[in-house]
TORKOL-4160 file (C-alpha; in steps of 0.2 Angstrom, whole numbers, padded with zeros to 4 digits, m for minus):
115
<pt num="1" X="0460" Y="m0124" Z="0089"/>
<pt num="2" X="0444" Y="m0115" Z="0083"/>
<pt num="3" X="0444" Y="m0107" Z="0099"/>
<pt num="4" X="0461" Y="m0101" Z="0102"/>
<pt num="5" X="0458" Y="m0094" Z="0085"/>
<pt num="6" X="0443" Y="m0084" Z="0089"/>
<pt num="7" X="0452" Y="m0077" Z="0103"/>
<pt num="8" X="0469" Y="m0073" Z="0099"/>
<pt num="9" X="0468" Y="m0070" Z="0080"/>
<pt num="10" X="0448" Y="m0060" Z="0082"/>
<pt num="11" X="0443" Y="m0075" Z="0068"/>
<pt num="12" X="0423" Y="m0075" Z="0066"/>
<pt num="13" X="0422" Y="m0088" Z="0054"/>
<pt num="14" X="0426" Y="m0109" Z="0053"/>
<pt num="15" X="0435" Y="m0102" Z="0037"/>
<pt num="16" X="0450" Y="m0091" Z="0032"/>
<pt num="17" X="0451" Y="m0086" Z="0011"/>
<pt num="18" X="0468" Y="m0081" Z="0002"/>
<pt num="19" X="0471" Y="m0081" Z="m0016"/>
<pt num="20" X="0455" Y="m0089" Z="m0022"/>
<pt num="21" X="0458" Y="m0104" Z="m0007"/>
<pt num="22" X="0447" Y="m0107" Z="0008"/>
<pt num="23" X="0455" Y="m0114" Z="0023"/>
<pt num="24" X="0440" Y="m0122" Z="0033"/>
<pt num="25" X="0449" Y="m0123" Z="0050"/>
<pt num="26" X="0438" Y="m0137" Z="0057"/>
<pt num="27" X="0437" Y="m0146" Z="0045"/>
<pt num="28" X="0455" Y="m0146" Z="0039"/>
<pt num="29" X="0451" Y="m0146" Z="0022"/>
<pt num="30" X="0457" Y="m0133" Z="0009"/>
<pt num="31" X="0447" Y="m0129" Z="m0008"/>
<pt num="32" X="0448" Y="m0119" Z="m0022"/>
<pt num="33" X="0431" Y="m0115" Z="m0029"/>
<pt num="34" X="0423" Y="m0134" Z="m0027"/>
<pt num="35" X="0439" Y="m0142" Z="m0029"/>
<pt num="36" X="0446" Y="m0151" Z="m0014"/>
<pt num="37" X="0466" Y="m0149" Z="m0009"/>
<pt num="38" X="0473" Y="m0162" Z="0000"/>
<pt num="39" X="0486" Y="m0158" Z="0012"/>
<pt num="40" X="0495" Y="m0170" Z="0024"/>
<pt num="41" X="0493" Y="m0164" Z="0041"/>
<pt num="42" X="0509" Y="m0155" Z="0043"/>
<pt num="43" X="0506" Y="m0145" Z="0028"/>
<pt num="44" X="0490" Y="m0140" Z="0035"/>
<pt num="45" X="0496" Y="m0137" Z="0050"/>
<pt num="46" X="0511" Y="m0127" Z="0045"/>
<pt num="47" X="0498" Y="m0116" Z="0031"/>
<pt num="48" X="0486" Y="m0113" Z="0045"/>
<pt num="49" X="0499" Y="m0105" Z="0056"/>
<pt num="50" X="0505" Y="m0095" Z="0043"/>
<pt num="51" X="0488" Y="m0091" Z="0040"/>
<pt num="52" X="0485" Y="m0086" Z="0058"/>
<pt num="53" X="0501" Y="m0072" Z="0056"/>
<pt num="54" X="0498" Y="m0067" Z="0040"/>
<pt num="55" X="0511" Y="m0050" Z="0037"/>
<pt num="56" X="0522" Y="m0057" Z="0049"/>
<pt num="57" X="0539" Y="m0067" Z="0045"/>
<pt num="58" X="0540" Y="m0081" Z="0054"/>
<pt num="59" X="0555" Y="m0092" Z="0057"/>
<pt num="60" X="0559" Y="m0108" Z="0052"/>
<pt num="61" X="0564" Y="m0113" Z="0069"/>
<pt num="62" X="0545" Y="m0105" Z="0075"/>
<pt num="63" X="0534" Y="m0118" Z="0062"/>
<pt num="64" X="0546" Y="m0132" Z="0068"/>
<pt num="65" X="0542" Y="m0128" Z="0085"/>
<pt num="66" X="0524" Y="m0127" Z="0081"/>
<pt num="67" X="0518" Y="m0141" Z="0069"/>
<pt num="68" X="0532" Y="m0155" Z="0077"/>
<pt num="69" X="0530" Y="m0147" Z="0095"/>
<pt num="70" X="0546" Y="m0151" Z="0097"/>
<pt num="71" X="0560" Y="m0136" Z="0100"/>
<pt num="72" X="0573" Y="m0137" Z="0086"/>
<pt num="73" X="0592" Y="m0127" Z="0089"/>
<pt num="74" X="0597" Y="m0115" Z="0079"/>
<pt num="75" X="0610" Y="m0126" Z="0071"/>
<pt num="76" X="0600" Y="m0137" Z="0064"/>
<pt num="77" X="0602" Y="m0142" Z="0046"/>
<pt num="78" X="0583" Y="m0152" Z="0044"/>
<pt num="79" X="0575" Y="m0143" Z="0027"/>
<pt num="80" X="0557" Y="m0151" Z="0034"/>
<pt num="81" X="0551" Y="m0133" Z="0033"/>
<pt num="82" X="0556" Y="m0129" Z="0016"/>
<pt num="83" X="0550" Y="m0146" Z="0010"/>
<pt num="84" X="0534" Y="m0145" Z="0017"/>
<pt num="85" X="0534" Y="m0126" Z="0009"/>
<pt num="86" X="0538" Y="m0134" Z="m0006"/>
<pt num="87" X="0524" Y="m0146" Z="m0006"/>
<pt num="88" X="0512" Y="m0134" Z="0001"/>
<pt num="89" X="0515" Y="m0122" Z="m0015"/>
<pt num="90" X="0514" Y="m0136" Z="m0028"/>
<pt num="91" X="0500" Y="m0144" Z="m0023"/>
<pt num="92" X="0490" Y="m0127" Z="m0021"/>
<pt num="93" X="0500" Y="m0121" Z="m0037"/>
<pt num="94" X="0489" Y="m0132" Z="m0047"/>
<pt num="95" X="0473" Y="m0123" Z="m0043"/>
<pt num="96" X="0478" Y="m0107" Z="m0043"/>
<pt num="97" X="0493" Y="m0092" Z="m0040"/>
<pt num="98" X="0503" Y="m0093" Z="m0023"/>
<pt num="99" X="0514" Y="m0077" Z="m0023"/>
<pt num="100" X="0506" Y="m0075" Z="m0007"/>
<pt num="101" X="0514" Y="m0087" Z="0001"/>
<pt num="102" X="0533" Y="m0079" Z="0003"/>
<pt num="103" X="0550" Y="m0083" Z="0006"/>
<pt num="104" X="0559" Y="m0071" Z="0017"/>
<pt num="105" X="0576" Y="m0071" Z="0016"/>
<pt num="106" X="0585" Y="m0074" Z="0030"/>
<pt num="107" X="0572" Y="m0078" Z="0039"/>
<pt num="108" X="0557" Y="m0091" Z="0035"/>
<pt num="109" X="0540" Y="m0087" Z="0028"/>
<pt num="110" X="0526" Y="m0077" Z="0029"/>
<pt num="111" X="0507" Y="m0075" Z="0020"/>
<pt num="112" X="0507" Y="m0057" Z="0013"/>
<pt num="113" X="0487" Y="m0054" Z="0015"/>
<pt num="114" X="0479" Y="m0047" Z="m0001"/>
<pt num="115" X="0478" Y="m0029" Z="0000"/>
């Protein structure tokens, strides 16, 4: 994973910061200053993606794809995504602000990247 990243997404670094959270890619670990976040491995998977689009929506039907590598139809009713969100944004809630970390209607999620 670190090296597609390096390649496709121009990463340097083991590590991606948003908000006050570091991401450490290899180690797939989130903190928040010294503070350790767990996250099950779907949820990390599913903020790492996001992570690796920041400023582009990404469809629900797009994480499923990714994180269960499984291709889910359009008619699916499964709220897995919006769970995990859920999750992701309560357990990192507690640590610090998430506003990046947005719904887009319609659509799915997306990381706005700080400006």
């Amino acid at each position: 994973m670190q090296a597609i990243a390096r390649r496709k997404f121009g990463l340097r670094e083991d590590t991606v910061s948003i908000g006050g959270f570091v991401v450490h890619l290899g180690k797939r670990l989130v903190t928040c200053g010294e503070q350790e976040i767990p996250l099950s491995r779907k949820e990390f998977d599913m903020l790492s993606y996001l992570l690796m689009h920041r400023n582009r929506p990404l469809s629900r039907i797009q994480l499923y794809e990714h994180v269960w590598g499984d291709f889910a139809s359009e008619e699916s009713d499964s709220n897995h995504i919006d769970v995990h969100i859920k999750n992701i944004r309560k357990k990192l809630g507690e640590f610090a602000d998430v506003s990046w970390l947005e719904t887009v209607r319609g659509i799915g999620y997306k990381i706005r990247a700080a400006t």
